[in-house]
C-alpha angles and dihedrals in degrees: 000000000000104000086214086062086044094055093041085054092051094044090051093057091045096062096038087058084044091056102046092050097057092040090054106034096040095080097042103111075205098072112098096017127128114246093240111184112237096247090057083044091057092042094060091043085058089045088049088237090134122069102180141015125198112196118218116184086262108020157025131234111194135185134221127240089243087060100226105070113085132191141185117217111189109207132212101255106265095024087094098094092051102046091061092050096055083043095052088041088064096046098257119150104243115187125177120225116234121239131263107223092160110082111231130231101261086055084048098054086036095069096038096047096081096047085050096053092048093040083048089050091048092052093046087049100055092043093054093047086046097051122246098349104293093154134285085276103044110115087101097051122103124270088198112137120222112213107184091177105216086163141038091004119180120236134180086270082062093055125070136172111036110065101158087056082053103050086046083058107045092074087068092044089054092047092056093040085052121002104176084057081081097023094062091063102033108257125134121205113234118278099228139355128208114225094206118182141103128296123294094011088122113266105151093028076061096052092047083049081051092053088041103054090039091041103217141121123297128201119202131196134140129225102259100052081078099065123074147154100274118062116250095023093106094052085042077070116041080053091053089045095059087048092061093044094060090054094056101035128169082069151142126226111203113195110182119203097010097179086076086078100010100072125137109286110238110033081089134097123250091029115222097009105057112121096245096053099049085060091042088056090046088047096061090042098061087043093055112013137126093266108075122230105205114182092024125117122172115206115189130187136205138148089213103061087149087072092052126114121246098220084077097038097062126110106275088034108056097349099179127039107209112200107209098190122178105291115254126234097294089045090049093056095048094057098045077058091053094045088045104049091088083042123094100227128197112241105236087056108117114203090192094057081040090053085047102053091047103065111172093022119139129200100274093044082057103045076047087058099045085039094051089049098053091045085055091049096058096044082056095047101237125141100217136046107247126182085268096069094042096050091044086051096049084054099048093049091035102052096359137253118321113251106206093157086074113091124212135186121250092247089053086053100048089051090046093052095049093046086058092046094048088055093042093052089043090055089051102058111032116101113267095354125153115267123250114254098171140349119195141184098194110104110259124183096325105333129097094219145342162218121205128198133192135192123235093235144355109306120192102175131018127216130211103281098048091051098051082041082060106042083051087051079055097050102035082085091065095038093054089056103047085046089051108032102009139230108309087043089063111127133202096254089101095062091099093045090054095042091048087043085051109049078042088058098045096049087046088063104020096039114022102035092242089145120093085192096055098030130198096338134123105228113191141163099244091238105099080126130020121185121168090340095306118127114223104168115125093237125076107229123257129265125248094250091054094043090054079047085058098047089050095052092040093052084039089055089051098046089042087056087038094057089048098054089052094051092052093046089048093049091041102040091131097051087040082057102046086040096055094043088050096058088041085058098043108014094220128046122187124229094261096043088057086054090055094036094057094054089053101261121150104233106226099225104158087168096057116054132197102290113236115254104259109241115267092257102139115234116255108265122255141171130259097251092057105059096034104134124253104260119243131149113279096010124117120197114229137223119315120197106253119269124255 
């Protein structure tokens, strides 16, 4: 409970309780009067010291001959009589109040008070469980949010990245902006599109885009504000949505994460009567039903549309699916020039070398990168955005933020520094392999250290090649320390490394068909989705002798990888040691320093000195689990002291 409301509520009474005290006390002739016993009362009488009496049924109120003095005299019940005529017997004035047979305001207010204060709690009560007042009714009533967007509204400038979703989408801003353009020759606009990509590629940030070019009302909502506790409220609303709607057509309803609601019918228990299916079912009927809603156009988003009933999917319903992907190297650098427009930048700062260097990046990976380096800037108290801060800011999205505070011994460091140089070496000479753009061995996230590779451009599949190049890259790690420091020296940092070869491997049998053993077939578990116990997955489970082939061919891939990486080390012993001594000395190498470092060149770095051996305190141990590095495309976790 709000205390304000609690306070308004309390000030309220108060005054309610003042008033009624002055409006009923106001009018009693007692108020104000010394109590005066009846024997004192009768001693000044006899002394004349009284000049009048008023009689009340219980008491008297009696007035001094100086006429400012009052008392109140309380009587025995039936000595009344007798009291005025002793009083008439010695010359006093004795008068008799009428009686009030009206009841004042204050008794008035005294009686209804209570009933007030209970009726007021009742009220306060309904209107917390309801949510914000909507009625003592409301539970049926939308949630949907209209944004009319007076200030600040989003257009397709503000949107960058992705310019295919856009042109799919300027029919529908044409047919808002002029409808009878398309009714005069018969054409209807579609009654819904599905804005289908992964998350943070801009999919809301599109529709509002949608509202704002076309300049009408939007109506925002996401999936899960239908369901509730009580059965029928969700399609209460979805009923009450497309009322609104009507009233304020032409319009666009916006439902965020519609597989909330828009699951398969069916999977769920109860059947036809689970909540979300009865709002599913009202969804599609006012979609297509036999009233016509004209100016209406629904946009959805998800980033599941494989869960989603098709029902919802067919043509008069959501008639265009509109992938939204992570934008490629052109889209990335529209959209650093939208989040940097509000953002002093340096002027040797290239958005284009900054769009390169971030692959796999979607828009909200990217305003977190120009937000992170300005944020850098200031804490560095510069005025303006440089490279430095960009590039600090890549790293820190990219492999996480550096943990310095961490110590570590000088025999932790040293077998930190040659795994990253096993998996660096490993990178430069495999066939088709990414090239290195940084190895570190200062802990970053939850790695101690790390190698980082970048492609040269945007990849969207990998052959053969490229993959066992990459399984070698895992294993080149564990490969650096059993050369080095053989094999009982062999610590847990390569636990991420084996557990990323291995799901590699496995896709590679189970998934791509790279196993001459297990040929051109998808293998899987059965359990892509599991509800009550019931498998529901589109694949039978293996059998126990293919699943011992896979293991085979997935243990074969990574030895495979294993034996390559041993091979490279071996042949390049001398470039592994300059390598390692090189990121003992500096910590982090670029890409184009490694490549000096390994042919025996000094990097002329003024402005990094040697760093100063750490003292010999041992880290604090950890497990394994716990310093496994956070997964991300190129990057290989380095060496972790082993676990306790």
């Amino acid at each position: 409970m709000n205390i304000r409301t609690l306070l308004i509520w309390g000030v309220v009474a108060l005054v309610l309780v003042v008033l009624f005290t002055a409006m009923n006390g106001g009018s009693d002739p007692a108020r104000g009067a010394t109590e005066l016993p009846y024997s004192q009362l009768m001693d000044r009488v006899a002394e004349k010291q009284i000049s009048s009496v008023t009689t009340r049924p219980d008491a008297l109120i009696s007035i001094g001959s100086d006429q400012k003095q009052r008392f109140v005299t309380y009587l025995p019940q039936g000595t009344m009589a007798n009291v005025v005529d002793r009083l008439d017997q010695a010359g006093v004035d004795v008068k008799t109040e009428r009686p009030n047979n009206n009841p004042s305001l204050g008794n008035i207010l005294l009686s209804i008070l209570p009933m007030l204060l209970l009726i007021g709690a009742w009220f306060f009560f309904m209107r917390q469980m309801q949510g914000g007042g909507r009625g003592a009714m409301g539970f049926g009533r939308s949630k949907a949010k209209l944004l009319t967007e007076a200030k600040g509204r989003i257009t397709f400038d503000d949107v960058a990245g992705i310019d295919e979703a856009k042109e799919e989408l300027g029919e529908i801003v044409e047919f808002l902006k002029d409808p009878g353009k398309f009714q005069r020759l018969g054409g209807k606009i579609p009654k819904g599109a599905l804005l289908v990509g992964p998350p943070g590629t801009g999919k809301t940030l599109l529709a509002r885009a949608i509202a704002g070019e076309a300049n009408v009302p939007f109506f925002s909502i996401s999936g899960s504000d239908f369901v509730e506790m009580f059965v029928g409220v969700g399609a209460s609303r979805v009923r009450d949505m497309f009322e609104q709607a009507k009233k304020n057509a032409p319009c666009i309803i916006f439902i965020d994460e519609i597989d909330a609601v828009g699951r398969h019918r069916g999977a769920g228990l109860g059947g036809g009567n689970d909540e979300r299916e009865q709002t599913l079912n009202q969804l599609l009927v006012e979609m297509d039903g036999f009233e016509a809603n004209e100016g209406i156009i629904l946009i959805a988003a998800t980033n599941r549309p494989d869960v989603l009933d098709p029902a919802l999917l067919r043509p008069g319903r959501f008639d265009r699916q509109i992938v939204v992907p992570n934008p490629d190297v052109g889209g990335r650098e529209k959209i650093l020039r939208v989040h940097t427009r509000n953002v002093p930048v340096a002027q040797g700062v290239d958005l284009k070398t900054i769009a390169r260097g971030t692959p796999g990046f979607s828009g909200a990976d990217l305003a977190n990168l120009v937000n992170e380096a300005a944020l850098l800037a200031a804490r560095r108290g510069k005025r303006v955005v440089t490279n430095k801060e960009f590039e600090d800011a890549k790293d820190k999205v990219m492999m996480g933020a550096e943990r310095r505070s961490l110590v570590m011994s000088e025999s932790e460091k040293k077998l930190t520094a040659w795994h990253e140089a096993g998996h660096a070496i490993v990178a430069l000479y495999t066939p088709e392999s990414d090239p290195v753009h940084k190895a570190t061995i200062i802990p970053r996230g939850r790695a101690l250290g790390m190698v980082m590779q970048l492609p040269e451009g945007d990849r969207y599949s990998m052959n053969f090649t490229q993959m066992t190049s990459r399984l070698a890259v895992m294993m080149g790690g564990r490969v650096a320390e059993e050369i080095v420091f053989g094999k009982d020296k062999v610590t847990s940092g390569a636990s991420s490394d084996i557990s990323a070869a291995t799901n590699l491997a496995r896709m590679m049998v189970t998934r791509w068909g790279f196993s001459d053993v297990l040929g051109l077939v998808a293998y899987g578990e059965g359990n892509d989705e599991v509800f009550l116990g019931m498998q529901m997955g589109r694949q039978q489970a293996i059998s126990s002798d293919t699943a011992k082939k896979i293991d085979a061919e997935v243990k074969r891939l990574v030895e495979e990888g294993y034996d390559e990486a041993r091979r490279i080390l071996t042949e390049q012993a001398d470039q592994h040691k300059y390598l390692a001594e090189a990121l003992l000395e500096y910590e982090t190498l670029s890409g184009e320093e490694i490549n000096k470092v390994i042919k025996g060149e000094k990097l002329d770095r003024p402005e990094d000195s040697p760093q100063v051996p750490s003292a010999p305190t041992p880290a604090l141990p950890v497990t394994d689990e716990d310093e496994q590095p956070a997964p991300h495309p190129g990057g290989w976790g380095g060496a972790q002291p082993q676990g306790a």
